[in-house]
C-alpha positions as CSV (number, residue, x, y, z in Angstrom):
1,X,-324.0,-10.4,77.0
2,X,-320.9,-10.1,75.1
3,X,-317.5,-10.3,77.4
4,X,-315.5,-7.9,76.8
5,X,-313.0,-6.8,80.1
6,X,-310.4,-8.7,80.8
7,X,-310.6,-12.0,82.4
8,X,-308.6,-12.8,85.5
9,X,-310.4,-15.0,87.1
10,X,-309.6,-17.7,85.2
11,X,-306.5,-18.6,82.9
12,X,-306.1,-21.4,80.3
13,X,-303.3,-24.1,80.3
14,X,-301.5,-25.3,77.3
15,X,-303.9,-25.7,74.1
16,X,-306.8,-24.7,75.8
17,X,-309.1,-21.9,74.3
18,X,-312.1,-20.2,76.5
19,X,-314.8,-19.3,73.6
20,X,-317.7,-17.2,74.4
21,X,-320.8,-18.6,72.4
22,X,-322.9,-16.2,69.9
23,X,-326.4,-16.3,70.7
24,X,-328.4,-18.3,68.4
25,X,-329.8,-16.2,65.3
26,X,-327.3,-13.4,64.4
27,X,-323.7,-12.7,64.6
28,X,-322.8,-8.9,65.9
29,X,-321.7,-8.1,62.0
30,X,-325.4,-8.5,61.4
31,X,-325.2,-12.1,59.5
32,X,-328.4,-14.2,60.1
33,X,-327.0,-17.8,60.9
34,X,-329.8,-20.6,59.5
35,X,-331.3,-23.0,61.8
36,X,-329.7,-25.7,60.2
37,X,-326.0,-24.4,60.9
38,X,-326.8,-24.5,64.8
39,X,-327.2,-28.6,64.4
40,X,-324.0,-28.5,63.3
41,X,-321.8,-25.6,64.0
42,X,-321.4,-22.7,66.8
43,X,-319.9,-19.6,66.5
44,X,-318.3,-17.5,69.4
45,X,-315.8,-15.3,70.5
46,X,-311.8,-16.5,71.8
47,X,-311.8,-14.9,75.0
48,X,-308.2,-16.7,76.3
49,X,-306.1,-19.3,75.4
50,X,-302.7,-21.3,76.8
51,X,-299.9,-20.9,75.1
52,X,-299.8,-24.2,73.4
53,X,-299.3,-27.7,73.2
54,X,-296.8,-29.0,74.9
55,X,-294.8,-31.5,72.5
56,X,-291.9,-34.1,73.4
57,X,-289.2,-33.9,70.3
58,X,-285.6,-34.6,70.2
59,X,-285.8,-35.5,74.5
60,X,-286.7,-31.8,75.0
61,X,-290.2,-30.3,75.6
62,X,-291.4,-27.8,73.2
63,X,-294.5,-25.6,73.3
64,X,-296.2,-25.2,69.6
65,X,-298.4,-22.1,69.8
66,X,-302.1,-22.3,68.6
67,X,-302.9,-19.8,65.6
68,X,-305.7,-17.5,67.3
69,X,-305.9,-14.5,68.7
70,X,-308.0,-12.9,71.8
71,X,-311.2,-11.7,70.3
72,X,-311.4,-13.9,66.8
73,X,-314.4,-15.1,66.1
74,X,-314.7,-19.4,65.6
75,X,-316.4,-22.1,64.3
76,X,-316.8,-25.0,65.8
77,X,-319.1,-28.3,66.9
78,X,-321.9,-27.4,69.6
79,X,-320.4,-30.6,71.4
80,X,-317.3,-29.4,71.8
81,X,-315.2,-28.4,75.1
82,X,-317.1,-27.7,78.4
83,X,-319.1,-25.5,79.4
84,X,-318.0,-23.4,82.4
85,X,-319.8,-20.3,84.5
86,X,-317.4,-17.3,85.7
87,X,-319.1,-14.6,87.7
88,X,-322.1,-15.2,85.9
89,X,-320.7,-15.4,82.1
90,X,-321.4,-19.0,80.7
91,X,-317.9,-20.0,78.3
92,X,-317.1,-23.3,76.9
93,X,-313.1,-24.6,77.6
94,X,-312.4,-26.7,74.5
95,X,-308.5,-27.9,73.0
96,X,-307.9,-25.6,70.1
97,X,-308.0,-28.8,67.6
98,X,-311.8,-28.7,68.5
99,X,-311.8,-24.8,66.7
100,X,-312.3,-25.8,62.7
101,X,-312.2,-21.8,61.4
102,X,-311.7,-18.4,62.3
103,X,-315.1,-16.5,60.5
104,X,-314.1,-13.0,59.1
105,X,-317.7,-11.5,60.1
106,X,-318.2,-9.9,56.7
107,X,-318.4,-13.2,54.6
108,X,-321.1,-15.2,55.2
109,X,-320.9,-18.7,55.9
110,X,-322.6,-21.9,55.5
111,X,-322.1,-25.5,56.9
């Protein structure tokens, strides 16, 4: 089951991202992901993310934003992050440096 409301339940902390994993086999654009991709990438959906890290410079504290969005859809390693259950939903809480691409559902991809 894709999530789509909006989560309130839980919110993420500086460079955190909560992903929702695609089901193995095909993507919601209709591309048929190989067996040999799932050794060695997932693909899911951002469903939240912190605001950033959180970096010293110059004595001062500064917050550098991660590059995604709500509702892109990511590559990444099917080791990555954690995986967490919310109201029955299973996510997986990873740092954003875990994400490696944002997948524009049209193209297929290969790893």
């Amino acid at each position: 089951m894709t999530y789509t409301a909006e989560l309130t339940t839980v919110r993420c902390l500086h460079d955190t991202v909560l992903v929702q994993k695609t089901p193995e086999g095909t993507t919601k654009g209709g591309i048929v992901i190989p067996q040999s991709a799932h050794d060695t990438t997932a693909i899911g959906t951002v469903i939240d993310m912190g605001p950033g890290a959180q970096i010293a410079s110059g004595g001062t504290v500064v917050t550098v934003p991660t590059n995604l969005d709500k509702g892109d859809r990511v590559l990444f390693s099917p080791h990555a992050g954690r995986e967490i259950k919310v109201d029955g939903d299973t996510f997986i809480a990873m740092k954003a440096i875990e994400i490696f691409a944002v997948v524009n559902d049209e193209h297929q991809f290969t790893s």
